[in-house]
VOPAGU-2260 file (C-alpha; in pm, 1 decimal, decimal comma):
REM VOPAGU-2260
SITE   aa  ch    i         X         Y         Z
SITE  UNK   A    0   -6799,7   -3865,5   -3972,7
SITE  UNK   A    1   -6880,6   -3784,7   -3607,7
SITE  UNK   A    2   -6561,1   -3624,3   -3601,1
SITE  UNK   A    3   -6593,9   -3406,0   -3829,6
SITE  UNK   A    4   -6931,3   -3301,3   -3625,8
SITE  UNK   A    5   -6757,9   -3260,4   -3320,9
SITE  UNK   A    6   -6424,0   -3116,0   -3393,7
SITE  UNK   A    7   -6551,2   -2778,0   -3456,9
SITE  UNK   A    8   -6754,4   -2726,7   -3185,3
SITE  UNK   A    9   -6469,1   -2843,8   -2952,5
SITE  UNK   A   10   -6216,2   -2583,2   -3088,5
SITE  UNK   A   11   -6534,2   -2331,4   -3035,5
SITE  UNK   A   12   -6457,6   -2432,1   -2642,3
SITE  UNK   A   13   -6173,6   -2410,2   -2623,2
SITE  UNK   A   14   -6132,7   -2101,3   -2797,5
SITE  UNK   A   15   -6344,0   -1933,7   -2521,5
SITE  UNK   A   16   -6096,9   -2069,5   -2246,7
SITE  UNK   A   17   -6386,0   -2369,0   -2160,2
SITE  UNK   A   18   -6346,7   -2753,9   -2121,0
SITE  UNK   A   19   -6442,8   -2943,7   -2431,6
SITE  UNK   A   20   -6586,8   -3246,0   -2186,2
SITE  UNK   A   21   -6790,1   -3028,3   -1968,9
SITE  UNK   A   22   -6826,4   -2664,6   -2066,7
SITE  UNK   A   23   -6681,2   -2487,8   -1771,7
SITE  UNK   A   24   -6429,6   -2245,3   -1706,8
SITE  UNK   A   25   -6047,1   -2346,3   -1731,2
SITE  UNK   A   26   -5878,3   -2066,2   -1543,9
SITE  UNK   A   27   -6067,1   -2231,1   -1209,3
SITE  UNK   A   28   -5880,5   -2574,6   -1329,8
SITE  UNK   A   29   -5564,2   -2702,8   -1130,1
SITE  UNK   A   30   -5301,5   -2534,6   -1261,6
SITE  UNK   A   31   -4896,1   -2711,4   -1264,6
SITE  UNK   A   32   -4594,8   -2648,5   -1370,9
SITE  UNK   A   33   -4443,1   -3011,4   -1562,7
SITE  UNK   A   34   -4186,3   -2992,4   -1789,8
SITE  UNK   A   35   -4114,6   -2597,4   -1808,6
SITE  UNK   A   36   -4498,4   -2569,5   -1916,9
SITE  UNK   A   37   -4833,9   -2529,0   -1766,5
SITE  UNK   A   38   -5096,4   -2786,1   -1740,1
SITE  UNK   A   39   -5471,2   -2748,5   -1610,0
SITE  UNK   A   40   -5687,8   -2988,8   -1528,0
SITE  UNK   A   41   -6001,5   -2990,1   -1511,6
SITE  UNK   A   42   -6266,1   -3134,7   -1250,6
SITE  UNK   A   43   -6349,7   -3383,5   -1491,4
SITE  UNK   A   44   -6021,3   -3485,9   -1534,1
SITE  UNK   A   45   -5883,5   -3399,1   -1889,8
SITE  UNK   A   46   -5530,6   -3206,5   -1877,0
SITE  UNK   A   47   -5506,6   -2909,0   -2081,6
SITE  UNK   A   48   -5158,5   -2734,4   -2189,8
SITE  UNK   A   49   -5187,7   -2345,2   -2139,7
SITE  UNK   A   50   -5001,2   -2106,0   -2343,3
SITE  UNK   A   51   -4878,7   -1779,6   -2150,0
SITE  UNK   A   52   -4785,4   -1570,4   -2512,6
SITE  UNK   A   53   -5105,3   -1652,0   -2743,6
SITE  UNK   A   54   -5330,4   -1714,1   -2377,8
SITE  UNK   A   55   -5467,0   -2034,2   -2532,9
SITE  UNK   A   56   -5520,2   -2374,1   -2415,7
SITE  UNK   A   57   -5499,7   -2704,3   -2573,3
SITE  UNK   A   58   -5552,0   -3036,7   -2504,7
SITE  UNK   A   59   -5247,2   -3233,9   -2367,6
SITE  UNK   A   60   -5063,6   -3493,4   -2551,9
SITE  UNK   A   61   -4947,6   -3846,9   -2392,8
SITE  UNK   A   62   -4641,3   -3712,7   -2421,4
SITE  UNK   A   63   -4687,2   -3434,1   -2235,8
SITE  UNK   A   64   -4833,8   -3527,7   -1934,2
C-alpha cells in the first residue's frame, strides 16, 4: 500500500531531473562512465543511470552498478 503512495511521487522527481531520497538537483551529482553508460550519484548516495537521447534518469539496478 505505501508503495503505491510513494511510487508516483518518486517518478514526479525524477521526472524533473531531482533525487527521489533528497529532492535536489542531479546534474550537480558525480557523474561516471561504467559499462558504456553514465551513472550519477548523488550526495546521499543513491546511483542514478542517465540517459543522453530521452535526457532522463533512472534509478540504477544491482546489476548495473
Amino acid at each position: 500500500m505505501i508503495k503505491n503512495l510513494i511510487s508516483p511521487i518518486q517518478a514526479w522527481l525524477l521526472s524533473q531531473g531531482r533525487c527521489v531520497g533528497c529532492g535536489t538537483p542531479l546534474s550537480g551529482g558525480v557523474k561516471k562512465d561504467v559499462r558504456g553508460k553514465t551513472t550519477v550519484t548523488c550526495k546521499c548516495g543513491r546511483i542514478f543511470i542517465y540517459e543522453p537521447k530521452t535526457k532522463i534518469y533512472r534509478r540504477a539496478l544491482f546489476e548495473e552498478v
